[in-house]
MDAnalysis code that builds the backbone (N, CA, C; Angstrom):
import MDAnalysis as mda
import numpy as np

u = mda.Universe.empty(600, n_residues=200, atom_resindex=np.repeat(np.arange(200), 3), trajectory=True)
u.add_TopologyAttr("name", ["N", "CA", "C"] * 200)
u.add_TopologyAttr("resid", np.arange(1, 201))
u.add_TopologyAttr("resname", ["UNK", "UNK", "UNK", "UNK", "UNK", "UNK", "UNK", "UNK", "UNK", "UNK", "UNK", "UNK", "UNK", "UNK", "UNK", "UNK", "UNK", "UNK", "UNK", "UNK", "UNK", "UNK", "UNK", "UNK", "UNK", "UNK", "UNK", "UNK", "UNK", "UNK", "UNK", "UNK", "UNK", "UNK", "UNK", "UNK", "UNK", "UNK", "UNK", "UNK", "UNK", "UNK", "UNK", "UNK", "UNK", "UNK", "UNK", "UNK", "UNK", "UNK", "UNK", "UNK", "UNK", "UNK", "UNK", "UNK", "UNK", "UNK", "UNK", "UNK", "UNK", "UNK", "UNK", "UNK", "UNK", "UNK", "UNK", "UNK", "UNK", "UNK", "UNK", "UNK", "UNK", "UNK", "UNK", "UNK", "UNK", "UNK", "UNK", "UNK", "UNK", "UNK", "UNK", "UNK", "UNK", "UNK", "UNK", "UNK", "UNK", "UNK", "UNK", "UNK", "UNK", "UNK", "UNK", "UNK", "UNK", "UNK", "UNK", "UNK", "UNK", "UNK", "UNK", "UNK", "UNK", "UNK", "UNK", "UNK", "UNK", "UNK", "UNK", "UNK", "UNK", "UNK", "UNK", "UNK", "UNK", "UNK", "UNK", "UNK", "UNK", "UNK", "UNK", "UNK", "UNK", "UNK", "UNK", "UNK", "UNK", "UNK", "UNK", "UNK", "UNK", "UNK", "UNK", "UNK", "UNK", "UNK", "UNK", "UNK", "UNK", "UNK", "UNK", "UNK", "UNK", "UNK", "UNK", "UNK", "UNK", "UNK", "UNK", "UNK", "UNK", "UNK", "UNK", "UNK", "UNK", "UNK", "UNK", "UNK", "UNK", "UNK", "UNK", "UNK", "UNK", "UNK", "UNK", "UNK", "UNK", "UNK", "UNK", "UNK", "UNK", "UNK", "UNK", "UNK", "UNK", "UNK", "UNK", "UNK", "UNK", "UNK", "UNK", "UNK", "UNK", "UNK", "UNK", "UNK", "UNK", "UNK", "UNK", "UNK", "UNK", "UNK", "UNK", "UNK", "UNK", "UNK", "UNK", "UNK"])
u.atoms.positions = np.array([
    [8.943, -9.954, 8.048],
    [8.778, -9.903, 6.596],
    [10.067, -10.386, 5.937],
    [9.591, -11.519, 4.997],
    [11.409, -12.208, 4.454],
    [11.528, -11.445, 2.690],
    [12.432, -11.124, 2.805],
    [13.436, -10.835, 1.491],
    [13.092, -11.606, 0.126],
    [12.514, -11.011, -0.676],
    [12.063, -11.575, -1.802],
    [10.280, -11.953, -1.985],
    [9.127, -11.716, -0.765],
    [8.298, -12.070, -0.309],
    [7.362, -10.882, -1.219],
    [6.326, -11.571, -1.181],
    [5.221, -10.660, -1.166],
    [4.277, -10.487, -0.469],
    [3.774, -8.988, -0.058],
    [2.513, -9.024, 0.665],
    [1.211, -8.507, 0.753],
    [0.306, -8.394, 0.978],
    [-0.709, -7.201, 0.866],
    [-0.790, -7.057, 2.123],
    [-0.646, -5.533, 2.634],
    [-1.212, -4.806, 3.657],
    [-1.836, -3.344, 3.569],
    [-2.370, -4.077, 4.822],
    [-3.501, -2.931, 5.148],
    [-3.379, -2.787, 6.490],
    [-4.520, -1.416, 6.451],
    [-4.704, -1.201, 7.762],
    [-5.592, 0.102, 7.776],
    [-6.459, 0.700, 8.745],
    [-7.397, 1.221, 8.931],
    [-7.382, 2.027, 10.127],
    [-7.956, 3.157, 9.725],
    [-7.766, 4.265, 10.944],
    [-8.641, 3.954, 12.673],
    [-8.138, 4.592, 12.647],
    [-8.269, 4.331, 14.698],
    [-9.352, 4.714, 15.102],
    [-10.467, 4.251, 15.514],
    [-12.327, 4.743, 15.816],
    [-12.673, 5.002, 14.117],
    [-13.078, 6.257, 14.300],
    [-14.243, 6.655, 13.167],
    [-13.629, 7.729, 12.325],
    [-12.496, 8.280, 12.653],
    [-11.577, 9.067, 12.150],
    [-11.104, 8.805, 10.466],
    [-11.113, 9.875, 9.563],
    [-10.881, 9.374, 8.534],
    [-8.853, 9.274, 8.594],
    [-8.311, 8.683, 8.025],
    [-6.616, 9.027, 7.838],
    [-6.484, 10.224, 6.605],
    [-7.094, 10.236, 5.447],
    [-6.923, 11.108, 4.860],
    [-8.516, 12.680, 4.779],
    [-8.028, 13.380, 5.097],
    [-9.323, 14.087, 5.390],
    [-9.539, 15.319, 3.968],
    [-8.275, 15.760, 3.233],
    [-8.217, 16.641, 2.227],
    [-7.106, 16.102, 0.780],
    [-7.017, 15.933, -0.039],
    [-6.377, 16.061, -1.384],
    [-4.636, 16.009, -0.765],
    [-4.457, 17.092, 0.105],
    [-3.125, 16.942, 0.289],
    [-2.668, 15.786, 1.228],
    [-3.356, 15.494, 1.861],
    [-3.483, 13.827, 3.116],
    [-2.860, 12.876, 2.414],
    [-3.310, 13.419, 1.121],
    [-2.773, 11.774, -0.070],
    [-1.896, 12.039, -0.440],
    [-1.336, 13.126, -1.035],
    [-0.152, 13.582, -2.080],
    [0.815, 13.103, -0.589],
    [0.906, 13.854, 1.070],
    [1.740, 13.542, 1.602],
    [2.197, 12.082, 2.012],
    [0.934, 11.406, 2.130],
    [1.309, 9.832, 2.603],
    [2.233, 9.109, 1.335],
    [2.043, 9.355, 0.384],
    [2.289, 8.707, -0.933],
    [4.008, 9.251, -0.734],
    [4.112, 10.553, -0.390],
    [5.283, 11.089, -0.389],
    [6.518, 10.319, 0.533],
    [5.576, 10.056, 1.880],
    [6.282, 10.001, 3.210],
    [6.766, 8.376, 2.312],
    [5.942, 7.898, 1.897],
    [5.863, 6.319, 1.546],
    [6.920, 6.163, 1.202],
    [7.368, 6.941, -0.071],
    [8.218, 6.769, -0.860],
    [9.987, 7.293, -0.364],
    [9.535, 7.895, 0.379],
    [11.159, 8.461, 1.541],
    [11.266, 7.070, 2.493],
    [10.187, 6.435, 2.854],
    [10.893, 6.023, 3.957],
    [10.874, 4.118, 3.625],
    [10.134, 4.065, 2.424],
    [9.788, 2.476, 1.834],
    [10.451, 2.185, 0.434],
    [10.768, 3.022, 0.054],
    [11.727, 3.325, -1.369],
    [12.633, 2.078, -1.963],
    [13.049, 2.415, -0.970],
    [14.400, 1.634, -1.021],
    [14.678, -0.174, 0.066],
    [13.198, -0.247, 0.571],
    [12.709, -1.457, 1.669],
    [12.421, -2.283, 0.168],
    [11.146, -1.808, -0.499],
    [10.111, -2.713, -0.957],
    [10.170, -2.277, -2.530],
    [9.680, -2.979, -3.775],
    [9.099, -2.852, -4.431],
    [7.640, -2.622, -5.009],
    [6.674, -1.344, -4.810],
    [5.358, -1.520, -4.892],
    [4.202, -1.617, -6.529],
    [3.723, -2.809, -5.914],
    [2.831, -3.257, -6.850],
    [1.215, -2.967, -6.792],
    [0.932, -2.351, -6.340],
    [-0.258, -1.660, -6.378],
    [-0.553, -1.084, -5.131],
    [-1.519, -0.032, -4.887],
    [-1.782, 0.604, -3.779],
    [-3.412, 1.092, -3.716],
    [-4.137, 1.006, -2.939],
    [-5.362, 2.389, -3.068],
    [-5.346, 2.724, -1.437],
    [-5.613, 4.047, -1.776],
    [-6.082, 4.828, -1.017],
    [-7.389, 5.352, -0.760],
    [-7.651, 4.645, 0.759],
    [-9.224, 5.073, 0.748],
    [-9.445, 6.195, 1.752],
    [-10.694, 6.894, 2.587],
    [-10.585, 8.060, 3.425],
    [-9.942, 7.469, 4.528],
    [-10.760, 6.157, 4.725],
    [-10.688, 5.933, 6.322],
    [-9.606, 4.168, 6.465],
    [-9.085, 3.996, 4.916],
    [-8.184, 2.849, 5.070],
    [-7.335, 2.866, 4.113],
    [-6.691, 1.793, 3.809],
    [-5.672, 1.888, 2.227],
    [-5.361, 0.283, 2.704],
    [-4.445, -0.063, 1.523],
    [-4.155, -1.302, 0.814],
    [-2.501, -0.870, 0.042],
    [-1.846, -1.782, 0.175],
    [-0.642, -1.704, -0.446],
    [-0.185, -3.731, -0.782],
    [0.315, -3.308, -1.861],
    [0.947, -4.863, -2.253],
    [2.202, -4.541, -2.828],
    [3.328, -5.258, -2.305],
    [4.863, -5.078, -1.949],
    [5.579, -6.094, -1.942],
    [6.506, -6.213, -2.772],
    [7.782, -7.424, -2.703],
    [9.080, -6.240, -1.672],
    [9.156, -7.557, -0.672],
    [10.692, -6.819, -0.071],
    [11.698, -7.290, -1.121],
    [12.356, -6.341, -1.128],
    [13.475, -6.221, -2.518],
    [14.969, -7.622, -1.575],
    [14.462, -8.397, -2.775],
    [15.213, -10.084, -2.024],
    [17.063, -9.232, -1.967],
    [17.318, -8.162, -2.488],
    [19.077, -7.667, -2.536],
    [19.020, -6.959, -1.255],
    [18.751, -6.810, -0.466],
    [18.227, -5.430, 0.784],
    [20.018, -6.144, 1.293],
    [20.611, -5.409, 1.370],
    [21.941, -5.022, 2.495],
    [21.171, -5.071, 4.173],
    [20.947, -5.922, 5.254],
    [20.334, -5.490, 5.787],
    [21.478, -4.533, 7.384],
    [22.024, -4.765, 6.761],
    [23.140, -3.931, 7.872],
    [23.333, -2.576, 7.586],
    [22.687, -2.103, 5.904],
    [22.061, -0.469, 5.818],
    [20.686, 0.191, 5.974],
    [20.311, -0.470, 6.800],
    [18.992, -0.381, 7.127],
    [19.356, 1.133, 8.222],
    [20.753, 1.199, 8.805],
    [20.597, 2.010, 9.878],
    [20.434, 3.454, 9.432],
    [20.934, 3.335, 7.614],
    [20.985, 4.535, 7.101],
    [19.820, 5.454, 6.867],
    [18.667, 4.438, 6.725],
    [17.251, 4.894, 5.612],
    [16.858, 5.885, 6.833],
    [16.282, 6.839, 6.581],
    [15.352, 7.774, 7.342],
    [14.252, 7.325, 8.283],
    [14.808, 8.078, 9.627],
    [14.138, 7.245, 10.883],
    [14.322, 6.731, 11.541],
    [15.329, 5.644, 10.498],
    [15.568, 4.374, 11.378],
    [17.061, 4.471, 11.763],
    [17.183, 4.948, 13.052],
    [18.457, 5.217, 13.501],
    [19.138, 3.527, 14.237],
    [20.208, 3.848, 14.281],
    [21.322, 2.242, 15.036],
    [20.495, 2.197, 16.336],
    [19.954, 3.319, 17.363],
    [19.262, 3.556, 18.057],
    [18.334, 2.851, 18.471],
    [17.458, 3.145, 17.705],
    [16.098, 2.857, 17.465],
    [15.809, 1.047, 16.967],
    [16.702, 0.999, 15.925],
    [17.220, -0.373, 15.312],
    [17.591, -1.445, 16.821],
    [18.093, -0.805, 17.670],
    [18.959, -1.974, 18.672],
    [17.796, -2.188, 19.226],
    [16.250, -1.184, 19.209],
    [15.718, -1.606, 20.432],
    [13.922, -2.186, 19.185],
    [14.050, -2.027, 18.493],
    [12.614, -2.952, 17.409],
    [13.003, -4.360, 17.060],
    [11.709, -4.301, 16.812],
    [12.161, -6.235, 16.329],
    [13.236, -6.522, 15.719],
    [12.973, -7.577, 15.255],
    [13.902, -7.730, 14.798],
    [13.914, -7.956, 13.512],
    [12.804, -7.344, 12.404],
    [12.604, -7.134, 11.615],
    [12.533, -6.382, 10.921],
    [13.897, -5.228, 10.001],
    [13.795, -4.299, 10.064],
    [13.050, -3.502, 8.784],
    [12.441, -4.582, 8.077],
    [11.154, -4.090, 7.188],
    [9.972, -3.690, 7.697],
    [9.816, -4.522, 9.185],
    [8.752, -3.981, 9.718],
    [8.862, -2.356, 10.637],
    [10.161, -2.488, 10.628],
    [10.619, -1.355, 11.170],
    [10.447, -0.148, 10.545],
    [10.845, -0.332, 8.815],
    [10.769, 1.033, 8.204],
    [8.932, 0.977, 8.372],
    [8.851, 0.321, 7.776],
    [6.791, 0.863, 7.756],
    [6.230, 1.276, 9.105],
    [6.916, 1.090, 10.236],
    [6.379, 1.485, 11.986],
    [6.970, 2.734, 11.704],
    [7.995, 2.941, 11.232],
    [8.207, 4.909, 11.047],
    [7.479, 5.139, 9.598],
    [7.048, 5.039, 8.997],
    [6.758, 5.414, 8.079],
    [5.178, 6.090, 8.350],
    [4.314, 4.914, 8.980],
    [3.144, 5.234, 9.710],
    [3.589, 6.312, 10.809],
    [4.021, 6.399, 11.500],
    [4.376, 7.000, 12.787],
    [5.049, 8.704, 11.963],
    [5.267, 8.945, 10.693],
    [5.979, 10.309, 11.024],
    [4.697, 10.472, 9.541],
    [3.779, 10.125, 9.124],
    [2.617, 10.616, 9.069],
    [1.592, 10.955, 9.901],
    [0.930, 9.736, 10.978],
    [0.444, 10.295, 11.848],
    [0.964, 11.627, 12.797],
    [2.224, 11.834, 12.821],
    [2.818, 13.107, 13.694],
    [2.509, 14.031, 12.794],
    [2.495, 13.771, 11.581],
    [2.214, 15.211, 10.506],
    [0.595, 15.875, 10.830],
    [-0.288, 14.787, 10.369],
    [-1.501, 14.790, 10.871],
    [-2.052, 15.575, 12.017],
    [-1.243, 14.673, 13.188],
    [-1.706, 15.438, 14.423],
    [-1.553, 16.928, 14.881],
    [0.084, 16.749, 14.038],
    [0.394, 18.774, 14.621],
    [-1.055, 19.609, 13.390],
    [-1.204, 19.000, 11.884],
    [-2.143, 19.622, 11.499],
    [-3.321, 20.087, 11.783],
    [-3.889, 19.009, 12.479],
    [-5.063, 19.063, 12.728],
    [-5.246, 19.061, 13.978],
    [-4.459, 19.372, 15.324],
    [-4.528, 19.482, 16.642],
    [-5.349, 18.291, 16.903],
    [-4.928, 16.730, 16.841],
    [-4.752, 16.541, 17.725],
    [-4.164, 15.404, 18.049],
    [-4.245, 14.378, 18.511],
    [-3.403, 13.660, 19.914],
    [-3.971, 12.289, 19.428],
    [-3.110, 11.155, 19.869],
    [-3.390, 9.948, 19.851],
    [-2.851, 9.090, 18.466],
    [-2.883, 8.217, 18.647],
    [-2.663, 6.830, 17.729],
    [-4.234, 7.163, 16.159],
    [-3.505, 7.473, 14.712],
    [-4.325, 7.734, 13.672],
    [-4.871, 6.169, 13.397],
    [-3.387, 5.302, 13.352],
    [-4.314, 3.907, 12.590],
    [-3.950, 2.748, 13.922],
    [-4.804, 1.742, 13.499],
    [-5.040, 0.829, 14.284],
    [-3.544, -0.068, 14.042],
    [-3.229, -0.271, 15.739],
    [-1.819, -0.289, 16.551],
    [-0.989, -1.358, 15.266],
    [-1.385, -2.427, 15.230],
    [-0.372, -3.277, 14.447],
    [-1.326, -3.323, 12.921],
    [-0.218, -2.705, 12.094],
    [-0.584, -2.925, 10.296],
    [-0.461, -4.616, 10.190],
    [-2.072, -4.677, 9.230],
    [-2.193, -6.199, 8.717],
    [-1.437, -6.692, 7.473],
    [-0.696, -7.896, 7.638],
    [0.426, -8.204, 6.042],
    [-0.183, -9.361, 5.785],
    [-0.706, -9.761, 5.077],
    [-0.855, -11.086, 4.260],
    [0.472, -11.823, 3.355],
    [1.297, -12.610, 3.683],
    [1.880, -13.102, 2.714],
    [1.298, -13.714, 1.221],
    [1.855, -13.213, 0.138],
    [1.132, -13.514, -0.889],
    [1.830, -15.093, -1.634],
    [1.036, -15.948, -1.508],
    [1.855, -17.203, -1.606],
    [1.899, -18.053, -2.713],
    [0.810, -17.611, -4.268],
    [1.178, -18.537, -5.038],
    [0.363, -17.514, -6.483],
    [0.286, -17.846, -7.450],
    [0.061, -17.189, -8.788],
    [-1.431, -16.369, -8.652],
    [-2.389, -17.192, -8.100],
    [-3.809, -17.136, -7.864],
    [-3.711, -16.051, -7.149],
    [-3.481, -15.855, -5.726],
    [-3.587, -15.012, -4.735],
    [-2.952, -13.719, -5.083],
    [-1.703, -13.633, -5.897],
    [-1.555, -12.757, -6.771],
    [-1.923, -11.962, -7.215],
    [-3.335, -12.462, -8.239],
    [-3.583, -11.968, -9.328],
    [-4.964, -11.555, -8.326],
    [-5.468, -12.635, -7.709],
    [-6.631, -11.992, -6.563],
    [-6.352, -10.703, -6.182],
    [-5.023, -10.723, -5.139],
    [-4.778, -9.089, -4.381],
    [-4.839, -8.294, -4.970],
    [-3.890, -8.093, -6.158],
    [-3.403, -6.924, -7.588],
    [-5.125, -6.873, -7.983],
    [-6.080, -7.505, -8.150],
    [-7.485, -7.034, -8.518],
    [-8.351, -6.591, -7.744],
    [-8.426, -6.893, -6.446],
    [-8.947, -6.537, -4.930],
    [-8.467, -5.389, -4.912],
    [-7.111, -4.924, -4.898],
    [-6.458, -3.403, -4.341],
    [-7.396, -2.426, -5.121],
    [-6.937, -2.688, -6.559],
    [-7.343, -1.945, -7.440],
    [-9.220, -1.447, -7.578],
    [-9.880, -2.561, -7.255],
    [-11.545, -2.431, -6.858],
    [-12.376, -1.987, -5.869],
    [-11.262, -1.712, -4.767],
    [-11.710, -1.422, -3.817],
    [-12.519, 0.239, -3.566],
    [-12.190, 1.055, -4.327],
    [-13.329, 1.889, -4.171],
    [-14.144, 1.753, -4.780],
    [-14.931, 0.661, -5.693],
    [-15.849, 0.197, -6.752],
    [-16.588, -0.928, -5.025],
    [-15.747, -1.396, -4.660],
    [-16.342, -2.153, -3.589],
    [-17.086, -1.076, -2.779],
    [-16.412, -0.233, -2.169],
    [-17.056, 0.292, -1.159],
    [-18.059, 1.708, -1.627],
    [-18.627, 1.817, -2.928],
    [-19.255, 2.238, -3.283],
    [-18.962, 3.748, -3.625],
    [-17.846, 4.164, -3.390],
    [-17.531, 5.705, -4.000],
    [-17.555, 5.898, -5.356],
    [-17.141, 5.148, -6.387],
    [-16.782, 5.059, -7.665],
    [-18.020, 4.037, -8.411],
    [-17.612, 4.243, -9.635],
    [-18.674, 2.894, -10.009],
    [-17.596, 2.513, -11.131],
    [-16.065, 3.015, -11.537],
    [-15.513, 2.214, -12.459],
    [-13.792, 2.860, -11.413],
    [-13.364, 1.663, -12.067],
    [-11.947, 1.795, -10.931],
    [-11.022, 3.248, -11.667],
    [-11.083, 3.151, -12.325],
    [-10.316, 4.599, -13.296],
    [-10.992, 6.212, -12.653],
    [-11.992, 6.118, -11.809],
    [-12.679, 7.102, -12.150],
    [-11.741, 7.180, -10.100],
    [-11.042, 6.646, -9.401],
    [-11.006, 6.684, -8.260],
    [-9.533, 7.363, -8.651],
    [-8.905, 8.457, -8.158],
    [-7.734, 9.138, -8.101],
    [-6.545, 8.183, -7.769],
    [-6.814, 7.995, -6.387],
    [-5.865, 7.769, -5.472],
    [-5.557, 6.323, -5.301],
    [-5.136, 5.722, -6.139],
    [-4.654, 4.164, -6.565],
    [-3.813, 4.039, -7.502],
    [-2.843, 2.932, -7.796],
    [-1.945, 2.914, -8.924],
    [-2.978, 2.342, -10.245],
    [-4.004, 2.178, -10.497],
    [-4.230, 1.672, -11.206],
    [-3.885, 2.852, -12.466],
    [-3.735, 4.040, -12.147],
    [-3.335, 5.030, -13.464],
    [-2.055, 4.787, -13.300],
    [-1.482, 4.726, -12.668],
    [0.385, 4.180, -13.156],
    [0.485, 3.164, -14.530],
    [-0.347, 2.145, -14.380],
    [-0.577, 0.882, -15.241],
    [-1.548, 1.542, -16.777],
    [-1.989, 2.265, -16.605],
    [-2.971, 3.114, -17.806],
    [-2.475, 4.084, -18.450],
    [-1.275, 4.741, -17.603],
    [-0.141, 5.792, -18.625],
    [1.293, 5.186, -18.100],
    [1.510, 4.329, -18.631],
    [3.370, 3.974, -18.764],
    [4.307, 4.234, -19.263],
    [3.786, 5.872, -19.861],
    [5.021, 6.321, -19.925],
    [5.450, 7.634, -18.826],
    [4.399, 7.741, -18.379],
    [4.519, 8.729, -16.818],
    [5.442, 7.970, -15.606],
    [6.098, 8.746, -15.289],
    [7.475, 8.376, -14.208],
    [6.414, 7.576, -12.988],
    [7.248, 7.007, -12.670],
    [6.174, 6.469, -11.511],
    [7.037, 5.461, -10.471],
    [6.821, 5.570, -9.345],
    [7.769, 4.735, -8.319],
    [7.209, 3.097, -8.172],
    [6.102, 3.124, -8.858],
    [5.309, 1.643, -9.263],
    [6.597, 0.586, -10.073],
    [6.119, -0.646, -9.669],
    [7.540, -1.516, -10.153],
    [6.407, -2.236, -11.517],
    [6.208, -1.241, -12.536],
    [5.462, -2.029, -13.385],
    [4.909, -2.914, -14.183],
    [6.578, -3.842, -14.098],
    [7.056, -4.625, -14.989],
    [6.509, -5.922, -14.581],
    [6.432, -6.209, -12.851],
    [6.408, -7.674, -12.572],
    [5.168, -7.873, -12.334],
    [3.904, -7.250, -12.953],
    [2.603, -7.974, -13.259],
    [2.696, -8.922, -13.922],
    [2.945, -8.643, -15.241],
    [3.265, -9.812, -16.284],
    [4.063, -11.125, -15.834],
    [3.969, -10.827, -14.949],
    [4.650, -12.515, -14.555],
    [3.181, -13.279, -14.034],
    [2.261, -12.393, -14.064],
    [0.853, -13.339, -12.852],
    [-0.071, -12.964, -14.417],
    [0.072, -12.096, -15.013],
    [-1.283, -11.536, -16.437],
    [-0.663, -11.913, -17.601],
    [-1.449, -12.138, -18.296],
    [-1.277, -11.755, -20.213],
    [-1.402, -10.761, -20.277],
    [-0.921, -9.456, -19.848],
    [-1.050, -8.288, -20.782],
    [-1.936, -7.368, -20.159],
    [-2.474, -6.638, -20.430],
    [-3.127, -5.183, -19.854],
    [-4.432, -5.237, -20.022],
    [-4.536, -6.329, -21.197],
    [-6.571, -6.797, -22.022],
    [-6.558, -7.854, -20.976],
    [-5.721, -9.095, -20.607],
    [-6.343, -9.745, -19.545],
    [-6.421, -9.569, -17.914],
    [-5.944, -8.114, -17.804],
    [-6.073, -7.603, -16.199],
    [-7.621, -7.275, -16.473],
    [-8.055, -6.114, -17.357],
    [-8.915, -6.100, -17.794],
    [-10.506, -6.770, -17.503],
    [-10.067, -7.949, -18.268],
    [-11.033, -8.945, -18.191],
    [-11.439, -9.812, -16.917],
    [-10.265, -9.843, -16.056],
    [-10.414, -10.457, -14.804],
    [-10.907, -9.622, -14.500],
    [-10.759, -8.402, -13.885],
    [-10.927, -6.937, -13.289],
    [-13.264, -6.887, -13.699],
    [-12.935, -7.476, -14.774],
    [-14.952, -6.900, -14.689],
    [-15.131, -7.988, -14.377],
    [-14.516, -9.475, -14.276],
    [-15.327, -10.776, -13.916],
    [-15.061, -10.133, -12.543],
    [-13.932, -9.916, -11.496],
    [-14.029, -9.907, -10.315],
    [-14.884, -8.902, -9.401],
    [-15.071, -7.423, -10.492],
    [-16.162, -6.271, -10.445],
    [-17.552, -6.776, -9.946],
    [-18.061, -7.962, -11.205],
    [-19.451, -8.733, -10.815],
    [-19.228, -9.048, -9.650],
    [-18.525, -10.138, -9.122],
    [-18.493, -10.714, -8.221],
    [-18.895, -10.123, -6.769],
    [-17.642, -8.637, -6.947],
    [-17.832, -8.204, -5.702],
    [-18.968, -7.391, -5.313],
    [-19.682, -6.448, -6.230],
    [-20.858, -5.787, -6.187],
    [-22.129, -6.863, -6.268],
    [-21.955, -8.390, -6.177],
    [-22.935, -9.426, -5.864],
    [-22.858, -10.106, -4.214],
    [-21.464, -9.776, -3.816],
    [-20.855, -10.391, -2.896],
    [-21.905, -9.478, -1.591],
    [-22.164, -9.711, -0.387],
    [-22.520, -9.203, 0.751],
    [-21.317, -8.788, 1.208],
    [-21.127, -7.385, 1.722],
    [-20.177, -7.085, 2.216],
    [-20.324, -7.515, 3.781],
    [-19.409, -7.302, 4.430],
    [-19.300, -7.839, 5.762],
    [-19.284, -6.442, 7.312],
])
């Protein structure tokens, strides 16, 4: 993952297993997120689903990467022996000391999400404004919700109360939208689309 980049990732739990199973599943992942990705990435939208999630993220292009050994987790240790990428590094602990939370909770054992998290590089204005509307629809896609506001566990309420504190980097939409009326408007053209679309 390069410095200044954007991406959307995902990734999805392991068999049939949900990742979040109760109210607090979410408050902690969101938590762990923010201890151990804080200070990696800038995040631009997120949802949280039972059995998957979605995140879209600029690596912060200033990253010191020789203090990477400091951030939580990621020991000089641990660092000498991972890629050699050490953005991908914080998110491999980041996943990894949720799933350990999980498992001691709920007794039991094994790998929660599927082995390597998927990153899309986000590469030009379009794809942008695509992901940031995809994240946000996705429980309107998969049929829990029928309006994106009505789904908890997504930033799209970060963007709907701005003056509530929020670890959301809110500012650099407006570089891809006109404004909050034309997220809006894309948001129900892309709504049609996807509730016409065959899912896969």
């Amino acid at each position: 993952m390069e410095l200044g980049q954007s991406y959307h990732i995902y990734n999805h739990a392991n068999g049939t297993e949900n990742i979040f199973r109760d109210e607090e599943n979410y408050r902690f992942f969101l938590k762990q997120y923010a201890k151990y990705l804080a200070e990696v990435v800038d995040t631009y939208a997120y949802c949280l689903m039972p059995n998957h999630f979605h995140l879209m993220v600029g690596v912060k292009a200033d990253l010191d990467l020789a203090g990477f050994q400091n951030l939580p987790g990621l020991s000089t240790t641990k660092l000498a022996h991972a890629s050699n990428n050490p953005v991908i590094k914080a998110f491999s602990d980041f996943f990894n000391s949720y799933t350990k939370a999980i498992n001691k909770r709920f007794e039991r054992k094994g790998s929660l999400f599927v082995k390597h998290f998927k990153r899309t590089p986000i590469l030009d204005e379009k794809h942008w404004q695509e992901t940031f509307l995809y994240i946000h629809l996705n429980p309107v896609k998969h049929g829990f919700v029928n309006r994106t506001e009505e789904w908890k566990w997504s930033s799209w309420h970060g963007y709907q109360q701005p003056d509530k504190p929020s670890n959301l980097e809110r500012n650099f939409y407006l570089n891809f939208f006109d404004g909050s009326r034309h997220v809006r408007e894309l948001m129900e053209k892309k709504k049609e689309w996807l509730l016409n679309k065959e899912y896969e």
